[in-house]
NUKOLZA-503056 format. One record per residue (C-alpha): residue number from 1; residue in one letter; x, y, z. Coordinates in nm, 3 decimals, m for minus. Layout:
N
DORO   num   residu        xx        yy        zz
DORO   NUM        A         X         Y         Z
...
// end
This chain:
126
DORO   num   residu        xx        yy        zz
DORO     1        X     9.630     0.462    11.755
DORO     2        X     9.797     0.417    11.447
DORO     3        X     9.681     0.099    11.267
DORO     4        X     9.965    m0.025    11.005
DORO     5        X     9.896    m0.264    10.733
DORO     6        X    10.161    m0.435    10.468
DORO     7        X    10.138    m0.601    10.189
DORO     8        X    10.299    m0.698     9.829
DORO     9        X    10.516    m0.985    10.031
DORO    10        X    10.560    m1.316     9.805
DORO    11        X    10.805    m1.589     9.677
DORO    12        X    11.092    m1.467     9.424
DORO    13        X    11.411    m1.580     9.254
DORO    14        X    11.735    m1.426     9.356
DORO    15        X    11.795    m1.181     9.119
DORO    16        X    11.410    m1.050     9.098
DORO    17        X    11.216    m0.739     9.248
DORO    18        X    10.897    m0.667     9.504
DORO    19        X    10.729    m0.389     9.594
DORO    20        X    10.532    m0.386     9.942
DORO    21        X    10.315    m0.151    10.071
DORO    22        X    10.224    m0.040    10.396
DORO    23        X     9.862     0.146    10.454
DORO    24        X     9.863     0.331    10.742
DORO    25        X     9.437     0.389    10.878
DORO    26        X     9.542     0.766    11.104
DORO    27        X     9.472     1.082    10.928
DORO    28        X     9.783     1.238    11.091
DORO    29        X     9.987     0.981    10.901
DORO    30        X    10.208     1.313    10.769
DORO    31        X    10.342     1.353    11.144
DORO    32        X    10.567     1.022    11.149
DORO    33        X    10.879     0.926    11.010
DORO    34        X    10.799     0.600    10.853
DORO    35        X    11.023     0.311    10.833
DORO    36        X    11.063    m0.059    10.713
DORO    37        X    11.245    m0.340    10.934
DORO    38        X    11.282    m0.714    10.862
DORO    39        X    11.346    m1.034    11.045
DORO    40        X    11.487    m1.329    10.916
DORO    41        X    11.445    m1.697    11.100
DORO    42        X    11.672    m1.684    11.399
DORO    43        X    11.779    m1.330    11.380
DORO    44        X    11.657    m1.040    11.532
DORO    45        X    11.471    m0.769    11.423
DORO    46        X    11.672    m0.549    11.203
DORO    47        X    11.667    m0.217    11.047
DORO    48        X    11.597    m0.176    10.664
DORO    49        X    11.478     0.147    10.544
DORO    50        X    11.351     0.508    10.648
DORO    51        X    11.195     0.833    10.490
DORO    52        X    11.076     1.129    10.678
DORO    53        X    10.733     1.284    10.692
DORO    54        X    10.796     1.526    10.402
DORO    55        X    10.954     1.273    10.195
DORO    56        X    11.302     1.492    10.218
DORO    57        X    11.501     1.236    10.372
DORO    58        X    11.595     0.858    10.304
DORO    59        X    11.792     0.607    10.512
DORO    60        X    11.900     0.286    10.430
DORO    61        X    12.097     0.017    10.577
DORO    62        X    12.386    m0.077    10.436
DORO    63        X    12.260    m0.412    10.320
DORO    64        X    11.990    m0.276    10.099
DORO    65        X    12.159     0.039     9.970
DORO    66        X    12.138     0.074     9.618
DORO    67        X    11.888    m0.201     9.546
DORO    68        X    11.622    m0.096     9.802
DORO    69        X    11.411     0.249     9.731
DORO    70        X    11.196     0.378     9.984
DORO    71        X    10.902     0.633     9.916
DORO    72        X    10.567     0.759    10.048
DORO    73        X    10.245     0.883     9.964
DORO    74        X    10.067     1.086    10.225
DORO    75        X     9.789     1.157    10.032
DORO    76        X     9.700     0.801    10.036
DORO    77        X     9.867     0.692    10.390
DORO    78        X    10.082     0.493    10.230
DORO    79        X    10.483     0.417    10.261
DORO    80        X    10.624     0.173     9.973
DORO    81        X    10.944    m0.023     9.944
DORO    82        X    11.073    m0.111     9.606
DORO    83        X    11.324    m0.387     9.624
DORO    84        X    11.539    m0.511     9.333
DORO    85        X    11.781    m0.775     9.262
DORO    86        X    11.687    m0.954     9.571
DORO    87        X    11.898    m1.207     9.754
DORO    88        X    11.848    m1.512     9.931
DORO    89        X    11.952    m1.331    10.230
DORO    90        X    11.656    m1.069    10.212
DORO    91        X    11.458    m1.368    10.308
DORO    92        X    11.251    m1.220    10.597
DORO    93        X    10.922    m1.107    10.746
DORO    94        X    10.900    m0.739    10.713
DORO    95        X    10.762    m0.516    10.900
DORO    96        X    10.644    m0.159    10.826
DORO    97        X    10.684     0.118    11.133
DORO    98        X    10.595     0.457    11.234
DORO    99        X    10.782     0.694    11.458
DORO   100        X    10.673     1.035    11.560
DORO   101        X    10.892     1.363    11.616
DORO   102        X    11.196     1.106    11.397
DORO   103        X    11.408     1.172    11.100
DORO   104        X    11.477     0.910    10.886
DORO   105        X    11.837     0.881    11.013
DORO   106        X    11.725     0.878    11.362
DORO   107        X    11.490     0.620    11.248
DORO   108        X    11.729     0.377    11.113
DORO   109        X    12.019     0.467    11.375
DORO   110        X    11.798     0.440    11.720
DORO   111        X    11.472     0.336    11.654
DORO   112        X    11.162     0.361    11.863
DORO   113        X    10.890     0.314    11.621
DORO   114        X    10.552     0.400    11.816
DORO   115        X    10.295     0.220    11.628
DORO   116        X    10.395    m0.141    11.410
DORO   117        X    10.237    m0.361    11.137
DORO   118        X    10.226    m0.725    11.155
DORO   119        X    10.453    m0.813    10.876
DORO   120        X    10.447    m0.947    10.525
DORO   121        X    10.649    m1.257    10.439
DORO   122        X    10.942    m1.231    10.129
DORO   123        X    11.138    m1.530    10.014
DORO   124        X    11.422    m1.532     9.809
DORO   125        X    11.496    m1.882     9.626
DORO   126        X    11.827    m1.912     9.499
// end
């Protein structure tokens, strides 16, 4: 069992940057794809960013691209997202994800993340 924790959420002016985290407590942390997803009130769960387990691959929705960065750290079980010049519309909970035998396209086109964290909240005031 794969046991996923995020953090860095917080409150920020359009226009500003965050950077969560996600530790992840498995040693074979290396194996999965690792993504982030987000839901806003009333919406559903959606899709934000992916990497693969080497770090060779990045996927982003369209939403995010160019202001969103996604990276990892395997030597510390950790996956980060760097997001700049946020909008009120990034307002969500997000939620960091792990999927084995995934690429980071396959990720972010038909996900099936095996293992989930609980979510950090991000506001964006306008």
């Amino acid at each position: 069992q794969v046991h996923l924790v995020e953090s860095g959420g917080g409150s920020v002016q359009a226009g500003g940057s965050l950077r969560l985290s996600c530790v992840a407590s498995a040693g074979t942390f290396d194996r999965y794809a690792m993504g982030w997803f987000r839901q806003a009130p009333g919406k559903e769960r959606e899709f934000v960013a992916a990497i693969s387990w080497g770090s060779t691959a990045t996927y982003y929705a369209d939403s995010v691209k160019g202001r969103f960065t996604i990276s990892r750290d395997n030597a510390k079980n950790t996956v980060y997202l760097q997001m700049a010049r946020l909008e009120v519309e990034d307002t969500a909970i997000y939620y960091c994800a792990a999927e084995g035998l995934a690429t980071a396209q396959s990720m972010g086109i038909n996900p099936r993340p095996n293992h989930w964290g609980r979510g950090t909240q991000v506001t964006v005031s306008s």
